[in-house]
C-alpha positions in Angstrom: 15.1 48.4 59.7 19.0 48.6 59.3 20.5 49.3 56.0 22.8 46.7 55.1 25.8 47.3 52.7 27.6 45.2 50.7 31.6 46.3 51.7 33.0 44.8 48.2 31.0 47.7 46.7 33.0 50.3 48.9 36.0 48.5 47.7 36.5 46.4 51.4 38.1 43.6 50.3 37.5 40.0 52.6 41.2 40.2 53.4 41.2 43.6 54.8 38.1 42.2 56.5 39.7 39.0 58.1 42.9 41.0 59.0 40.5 43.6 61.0 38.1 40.8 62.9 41.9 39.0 63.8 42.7 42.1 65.0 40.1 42.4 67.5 39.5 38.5 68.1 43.4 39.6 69.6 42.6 42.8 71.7 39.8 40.8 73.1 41.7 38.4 74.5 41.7 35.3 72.2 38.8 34.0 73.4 38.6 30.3 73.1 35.2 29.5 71.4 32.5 30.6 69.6 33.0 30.8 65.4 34.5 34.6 65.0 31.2 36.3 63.3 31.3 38.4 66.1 34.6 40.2 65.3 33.6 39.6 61.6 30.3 41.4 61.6 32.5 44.1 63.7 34.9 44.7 61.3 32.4 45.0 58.0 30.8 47.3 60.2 34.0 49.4 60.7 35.7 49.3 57.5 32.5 49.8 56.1 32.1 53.0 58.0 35.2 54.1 56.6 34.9 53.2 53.5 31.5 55.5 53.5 33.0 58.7 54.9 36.2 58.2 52.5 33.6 58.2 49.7 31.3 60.8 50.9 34.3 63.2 51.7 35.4 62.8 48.1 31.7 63.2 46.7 32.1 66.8 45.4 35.3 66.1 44.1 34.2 63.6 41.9 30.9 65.3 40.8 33.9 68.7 39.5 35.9 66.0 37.9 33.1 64.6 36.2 31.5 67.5 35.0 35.1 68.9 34.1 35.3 65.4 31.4 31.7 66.2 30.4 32.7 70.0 29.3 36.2 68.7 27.7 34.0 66.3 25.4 32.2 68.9 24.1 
């Protein structure tokens, strides 16, 4: 089973989302047809991903920050 995400939790707004499946509706050709979810679901899917590995790279940076507030309201 596939994990599904929600990409306005990772902060992927549905602009950045539309402007991303344009994008690749255009390098495929402009296809005449079909209803876009292709290049939709492709582009969640990738600004997704990068949205996760923005986060995760910034995980233990967060965690010192936090605990650096915790100790400064003591």
């Amino acid at each position: 089973m596939t994990k599904i995400y929600d990409p306005c939790q990772l902060g992927v707004s549905e602009d950045a989302i539309a402007q991303r499946a344009y994008e690749l509706w255009c390098e495929r050709g402009c296809p005449d047809g079909g209803d876009g979810r292709q290049d939709w679901d492709a582009a969640v899917a990738e600004l997704t991903a990068a949205a996760q590995q923005a986060t995760s790279r910034r995980g233990p940076l967060l965690r010192l920050f936090s605990r650096l507030r915790q100790r400064a309201a003591m």
